[in-house]
C-alpha positions in Angstrom: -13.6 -11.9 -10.1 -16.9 -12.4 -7.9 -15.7 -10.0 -5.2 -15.2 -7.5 -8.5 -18.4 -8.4 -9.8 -20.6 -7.6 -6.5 -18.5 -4.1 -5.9 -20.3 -3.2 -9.4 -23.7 -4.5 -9.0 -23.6 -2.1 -5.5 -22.1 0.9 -7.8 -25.4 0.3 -9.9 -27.5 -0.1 -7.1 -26.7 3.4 -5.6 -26.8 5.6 -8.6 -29.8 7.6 -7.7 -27.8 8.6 -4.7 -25.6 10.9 -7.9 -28.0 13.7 -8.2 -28.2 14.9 -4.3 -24.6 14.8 -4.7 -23.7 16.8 -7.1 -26.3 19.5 -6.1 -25.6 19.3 -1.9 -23.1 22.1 -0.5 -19.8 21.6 0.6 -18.1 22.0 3.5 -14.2 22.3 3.0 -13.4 21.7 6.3 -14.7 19.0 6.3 -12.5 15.6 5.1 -13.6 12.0 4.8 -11.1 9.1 4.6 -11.3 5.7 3.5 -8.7 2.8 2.6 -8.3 -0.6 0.3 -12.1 -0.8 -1.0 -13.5 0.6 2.5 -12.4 -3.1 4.4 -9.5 -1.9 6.2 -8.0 0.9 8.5 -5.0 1.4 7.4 -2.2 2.9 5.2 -1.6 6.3 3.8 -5.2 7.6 4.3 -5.4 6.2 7.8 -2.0 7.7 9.1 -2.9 11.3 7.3 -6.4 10.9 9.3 -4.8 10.4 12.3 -3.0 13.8 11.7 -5.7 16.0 10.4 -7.9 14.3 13.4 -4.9 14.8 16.2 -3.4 18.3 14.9 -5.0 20.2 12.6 -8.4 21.6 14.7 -9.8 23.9 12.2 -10.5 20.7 9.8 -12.8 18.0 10.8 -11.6 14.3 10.1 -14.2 11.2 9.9 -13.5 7.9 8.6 -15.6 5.5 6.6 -16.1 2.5 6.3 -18.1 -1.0 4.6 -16.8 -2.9 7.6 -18.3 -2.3 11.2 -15.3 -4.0 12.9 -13.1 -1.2 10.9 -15.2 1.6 12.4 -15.4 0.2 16.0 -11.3 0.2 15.6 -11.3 4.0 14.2 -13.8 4.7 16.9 -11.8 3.2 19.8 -8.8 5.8 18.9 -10.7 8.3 19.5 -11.7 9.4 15.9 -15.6 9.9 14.7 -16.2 7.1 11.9 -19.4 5.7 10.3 -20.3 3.2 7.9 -20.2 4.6 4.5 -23.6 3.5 3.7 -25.3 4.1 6.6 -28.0 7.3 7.0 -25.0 9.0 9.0 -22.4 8.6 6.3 -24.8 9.5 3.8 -25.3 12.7 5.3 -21.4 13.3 6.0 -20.5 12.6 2.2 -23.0 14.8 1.1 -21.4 17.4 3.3 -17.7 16.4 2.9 -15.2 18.7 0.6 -12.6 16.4 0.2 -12.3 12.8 0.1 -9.1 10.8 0.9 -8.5 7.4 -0.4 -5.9 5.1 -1.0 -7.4 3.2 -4.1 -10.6 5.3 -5.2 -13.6 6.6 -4.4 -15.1 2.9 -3.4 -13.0 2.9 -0.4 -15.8 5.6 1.1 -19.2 6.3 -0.2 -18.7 6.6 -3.8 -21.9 7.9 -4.5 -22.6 10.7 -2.1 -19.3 12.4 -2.1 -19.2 12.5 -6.0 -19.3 16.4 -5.6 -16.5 16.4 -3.3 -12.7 16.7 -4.4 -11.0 13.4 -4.5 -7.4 12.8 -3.4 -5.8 9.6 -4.2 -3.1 9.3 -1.4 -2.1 5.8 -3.9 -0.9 2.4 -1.4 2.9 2.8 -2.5 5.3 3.6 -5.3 4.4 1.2 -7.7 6.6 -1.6 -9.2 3.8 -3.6 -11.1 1.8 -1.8 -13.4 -1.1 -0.3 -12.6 -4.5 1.3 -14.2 -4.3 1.5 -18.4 -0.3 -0.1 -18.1 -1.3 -3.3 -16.4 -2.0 -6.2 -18.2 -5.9 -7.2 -16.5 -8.0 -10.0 -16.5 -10.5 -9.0 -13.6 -13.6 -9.7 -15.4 -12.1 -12.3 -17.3 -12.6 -11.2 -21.5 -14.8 -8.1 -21.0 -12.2 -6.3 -18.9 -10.9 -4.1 -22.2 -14.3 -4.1 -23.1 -15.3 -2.4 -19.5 -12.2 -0.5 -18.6 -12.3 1.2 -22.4 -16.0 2.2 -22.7 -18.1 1.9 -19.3 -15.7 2.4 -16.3 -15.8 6.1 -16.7 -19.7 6.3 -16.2 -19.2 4.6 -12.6 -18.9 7.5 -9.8 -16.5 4.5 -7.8 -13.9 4.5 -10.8 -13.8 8.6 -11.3 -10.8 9.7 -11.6 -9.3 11.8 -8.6 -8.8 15.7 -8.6 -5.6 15.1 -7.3 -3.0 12.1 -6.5 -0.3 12.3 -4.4 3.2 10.5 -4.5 6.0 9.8 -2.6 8.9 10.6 -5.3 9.7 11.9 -8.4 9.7 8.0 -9.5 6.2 7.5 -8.2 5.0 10.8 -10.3 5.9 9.1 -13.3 4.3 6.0 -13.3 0.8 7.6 -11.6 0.8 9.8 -14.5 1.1 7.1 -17.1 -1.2 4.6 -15.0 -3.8 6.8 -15.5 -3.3 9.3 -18.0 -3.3 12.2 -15.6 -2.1 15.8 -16.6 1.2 15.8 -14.7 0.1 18.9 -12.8 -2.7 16.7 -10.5 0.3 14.1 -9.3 2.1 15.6 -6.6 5.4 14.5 -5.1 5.2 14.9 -1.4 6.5 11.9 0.1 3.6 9.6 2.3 2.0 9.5 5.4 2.3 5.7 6.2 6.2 6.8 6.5 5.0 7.6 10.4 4.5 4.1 11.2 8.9 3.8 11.4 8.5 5.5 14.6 6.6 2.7 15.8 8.9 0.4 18.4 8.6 -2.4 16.5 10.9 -4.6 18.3 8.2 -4.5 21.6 5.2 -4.9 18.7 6.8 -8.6 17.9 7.5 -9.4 21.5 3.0 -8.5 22.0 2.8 -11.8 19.5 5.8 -13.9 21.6 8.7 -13.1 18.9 11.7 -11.8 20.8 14.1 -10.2 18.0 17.0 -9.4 20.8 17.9 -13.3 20.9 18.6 -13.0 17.3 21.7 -11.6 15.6 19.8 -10.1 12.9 15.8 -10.2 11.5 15.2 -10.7 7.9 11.4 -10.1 6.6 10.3 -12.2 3.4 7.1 -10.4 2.1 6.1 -11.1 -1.1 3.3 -9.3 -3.0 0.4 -10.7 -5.3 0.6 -12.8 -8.0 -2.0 -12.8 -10.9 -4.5 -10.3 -9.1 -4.9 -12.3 -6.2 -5.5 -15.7 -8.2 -1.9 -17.0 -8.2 -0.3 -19.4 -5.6 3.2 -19.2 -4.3 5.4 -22.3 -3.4 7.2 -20.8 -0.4 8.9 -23.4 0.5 10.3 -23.4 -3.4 10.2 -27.5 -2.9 12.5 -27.9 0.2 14.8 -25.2 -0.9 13.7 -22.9 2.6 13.9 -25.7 4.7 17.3 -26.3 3.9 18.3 -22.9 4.8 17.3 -23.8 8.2 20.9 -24.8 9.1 21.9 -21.4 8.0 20.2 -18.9 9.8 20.3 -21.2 12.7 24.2 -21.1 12.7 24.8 -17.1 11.8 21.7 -16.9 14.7 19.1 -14.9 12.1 15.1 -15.2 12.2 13.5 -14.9 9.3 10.2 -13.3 9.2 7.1 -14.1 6.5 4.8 -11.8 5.7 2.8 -12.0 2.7 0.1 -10.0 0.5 -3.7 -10.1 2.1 -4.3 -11.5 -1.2 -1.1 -13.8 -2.0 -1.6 -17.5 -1.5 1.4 -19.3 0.1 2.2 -22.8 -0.1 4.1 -24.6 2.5 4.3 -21.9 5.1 2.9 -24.0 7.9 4.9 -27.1 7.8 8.2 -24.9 7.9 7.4 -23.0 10.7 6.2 -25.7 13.1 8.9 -26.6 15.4 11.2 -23.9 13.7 12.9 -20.9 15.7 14.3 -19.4 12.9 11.2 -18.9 10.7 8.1 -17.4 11.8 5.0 -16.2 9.9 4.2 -12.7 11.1 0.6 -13.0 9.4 -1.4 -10.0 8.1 -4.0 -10.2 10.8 -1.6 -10.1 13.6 0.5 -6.9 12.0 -1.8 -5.0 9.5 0.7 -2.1 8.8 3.7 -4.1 7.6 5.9 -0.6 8.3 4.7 -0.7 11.4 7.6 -4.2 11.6 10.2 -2.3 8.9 11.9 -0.7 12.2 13.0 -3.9 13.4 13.8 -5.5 10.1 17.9 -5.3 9.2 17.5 -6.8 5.5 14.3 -7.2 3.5 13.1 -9.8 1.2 10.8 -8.7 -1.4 9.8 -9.7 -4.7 7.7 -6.5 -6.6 6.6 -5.2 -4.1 6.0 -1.2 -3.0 7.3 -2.3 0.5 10.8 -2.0 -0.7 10.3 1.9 -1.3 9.0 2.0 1.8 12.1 0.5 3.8 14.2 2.7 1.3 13.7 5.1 3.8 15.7 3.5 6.6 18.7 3.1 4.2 19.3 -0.9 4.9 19.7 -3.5 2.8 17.6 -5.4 0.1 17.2 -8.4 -1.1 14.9 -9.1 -4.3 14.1 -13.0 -5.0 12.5 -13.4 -8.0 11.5 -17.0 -8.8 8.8 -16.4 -11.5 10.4 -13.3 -12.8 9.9 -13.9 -16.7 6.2 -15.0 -16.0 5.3 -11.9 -13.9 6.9 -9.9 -16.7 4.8 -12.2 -19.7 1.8 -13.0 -18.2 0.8 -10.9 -14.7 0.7 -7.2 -14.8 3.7 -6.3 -15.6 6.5 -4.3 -14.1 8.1 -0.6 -14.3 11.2 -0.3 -15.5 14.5 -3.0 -15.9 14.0 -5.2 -12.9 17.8 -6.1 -12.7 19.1 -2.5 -13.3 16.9 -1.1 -10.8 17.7 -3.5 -8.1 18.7 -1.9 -4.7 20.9 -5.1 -4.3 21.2 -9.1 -4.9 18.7 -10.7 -7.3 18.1 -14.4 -6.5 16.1 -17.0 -7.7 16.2 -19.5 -5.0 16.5 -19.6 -1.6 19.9 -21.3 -1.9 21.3 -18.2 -3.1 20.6 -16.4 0.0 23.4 -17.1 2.0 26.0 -15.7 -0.8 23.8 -12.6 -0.8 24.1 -12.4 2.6 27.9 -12.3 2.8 27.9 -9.9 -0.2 25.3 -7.5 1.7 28.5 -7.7 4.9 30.7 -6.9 2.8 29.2 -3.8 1.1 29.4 -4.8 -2.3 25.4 -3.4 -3.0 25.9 0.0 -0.8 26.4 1.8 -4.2 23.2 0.8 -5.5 21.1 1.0 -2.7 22.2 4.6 -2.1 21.2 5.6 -5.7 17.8 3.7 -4.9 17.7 5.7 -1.1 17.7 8.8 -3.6 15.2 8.1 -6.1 12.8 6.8 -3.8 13.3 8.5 -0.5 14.3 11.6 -0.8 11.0 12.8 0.8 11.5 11.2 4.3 11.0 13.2 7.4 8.8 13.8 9.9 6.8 16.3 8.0 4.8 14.6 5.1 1.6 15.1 7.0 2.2 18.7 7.1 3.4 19.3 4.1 0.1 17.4 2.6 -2.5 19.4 4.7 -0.5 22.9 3.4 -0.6 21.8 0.1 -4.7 20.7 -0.1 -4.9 23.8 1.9 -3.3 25.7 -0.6 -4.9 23.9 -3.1 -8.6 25.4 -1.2 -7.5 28.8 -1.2 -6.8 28.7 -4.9 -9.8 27.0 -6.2 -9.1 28.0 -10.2 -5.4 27.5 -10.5 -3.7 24.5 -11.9 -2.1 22.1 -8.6 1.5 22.8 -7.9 
């Protein structure tokens, strides 16, 4: 809640910054990008500015940024980047057209670009429910309160011109999240789908994990749990360490990844001494697709990432331990959990092993090819395109309602 709490006091702060704005002239060639609250390079916004800033010359691409270290990294590519508060990225929102953002308009300068189109390029097809569906206790009781009456006046928490989607699915539930007209959410598949040409196997070997002496690689990566307050007992009270014996005898390493945000209990003690269990943590591999390549089943609770690895058509595993408490008292999720499933719901790490042999025998490839279809129909090498022809589009018909 305090982080919340100081990202509002600095909307406050820069207010007077709202007038310029919205009286500065635009350049439309000119696009500004930012991702997860300005702290991180990263995601849909990062791999569509890598595009626009490798291929597409008649636009200019810059990146912003609250963190320096994020801008050095943007910097080193190659790119142009500033700090988003800074006199120079003052001056470049006050310019920009458009502005590209996974989350919202506080992932660049908020403030200065609030003339400027916004596009939400979203973090993933969502599972837990987001915006005016999510059940939210960020500012503990005022929450309804703020999200009801003041978070329109904010320029951070405007809503965007136009969002963009990866499927059919994801249109949906962006539309009801935010009470959008359908028009402005746009189906075009999404941009952090480039990371699977990543060779992922030679990224784990860089941090001394060699997948080839393995038979298989399994990736556990749970998501959040109560908006980043909530705590999860990995090691489900012994019940992972007893698996050991398993994957050490069908020869599989399990990888852990969890949420930036995602407390994890018992992680350390099981993966000291252990060579069938290492933590792959998000510091070491920011872009978790970046990994999906090497992956041969995922683990995943309710999390976007299994969208994602929809898109390589292998098999996944949900595990669901807290299932009837992320339904009753977190956010909430989309849809029937069970019915949706790609494949095996467990609640315990003992049951892995049955949905294992299951997974061999192709009793789930039904289910995760209607999944494949409702999720990744998009995938190919041309999302980045396509998105860049669509805003284009979108440029050279100002007045007309988005496609």
């Amino acid at each position: 809640m305090r982080s919340y709490l100081l990202r509002l006091m600095h909307q406050l702060a820069w207010l007077p910054l709202c007038l310029p704005a919205l009286l500065w002239p635009r350049d439309t060639r000119l696009w500004v990008f930012g991702a997860w609250h300005g702290r991180q390079y990263a995601d849909n916004a990062c791999h569509l500015y890598r595009h626009v800033r490798d291929h597409e010359p008649a636009l200019r691409a810059v990146w912003l940024s609250h963190d320096a270290g994020v801008v050095r990294q943007a910097r080193q590519e190659g790119g142009e980047a500033a700090m988003a508060y800074s006199l120079q990225g003052i001056l470049l929102s006050l310019r920009a057209g458009r502005v590209l953002v996974t989350h919202s308009a506080e992932d660049v300068n908020s403030h200065a670009s609030l003339g400027a189109e916004l596009v939400n390029l979203t973090h993933g097809t969502p599972l837990k429910c987001m915006g005016r569906d999510a059940r939210s206790q960020r500012i503990g009781r005022l929450t309804a309160f703020f999200d009801r009456h003041l978070k329109r006046l904010l320029p951070g928490k405007r809503p965007a011109s136009c969002v963009l989607v990866a499927s059919a699915v994801g249109r949906e539930r962006m539309t009801s999240a935010y009470g959008l007209d359908p028009s402005r959410v746009i189906a075009l598949g999404y941009p952090r789908w480039d990371a699977f040409h990543t060779d992922a196997r030679a990224l784990l070997l860089r941090h001394g994990i060699e997948a080839r002496s393995h038979a298989g690689i399994l990736l556990y990566a749970p998501t959040v749990r109560m908006q980043g307050q909530g705590t999860l007992d990995l090691a489900q009270e012994g019940g992972l360490a007893a698996l050991q014996v398993w994957l050490e005898r069908e020869r599989l390493l399990l990888l852990v990844r969890g949420h930036v945000s995602l407390c994890m209990r018992g992680l350390d003690e099981l993966t000291q001494g252990s060579s069938c269990i290492r933590e792959v943590p998000v510091a070491s591999f920011p872009d978790v697709n970046a990994l999906l390549p090497a992956v041969d089943v995922l683990i995943t609770d309710y999390s976007s990432v299994m969208y994602d690895y929809a898109c390589l058509e292998r098999p996944i595993v949900l595990m669901a331990p807290d299932l009837e408490t992320y339904l009753n008292q977190d956010v909430g999720i989309y849809g029937n959990y069970v019915d949706d499933a790609p494949g095996p719901v467990i609640t315990h790490w003992s049951q892995l092993p049955a949905a294992w042999a299951e997974l061999q025998a192709g009793l789930h490839a039904g289910r995760l090819k209607a999944f494949v279809d409702r999720h990744a129909a998009l995938y190919d090498s041309e999302v980045c395109s396509r998105i860049v022809a669509c805003l284009d589009e979108r440029d050279a018909q100002p007045s007309s309602e988005a496609i």
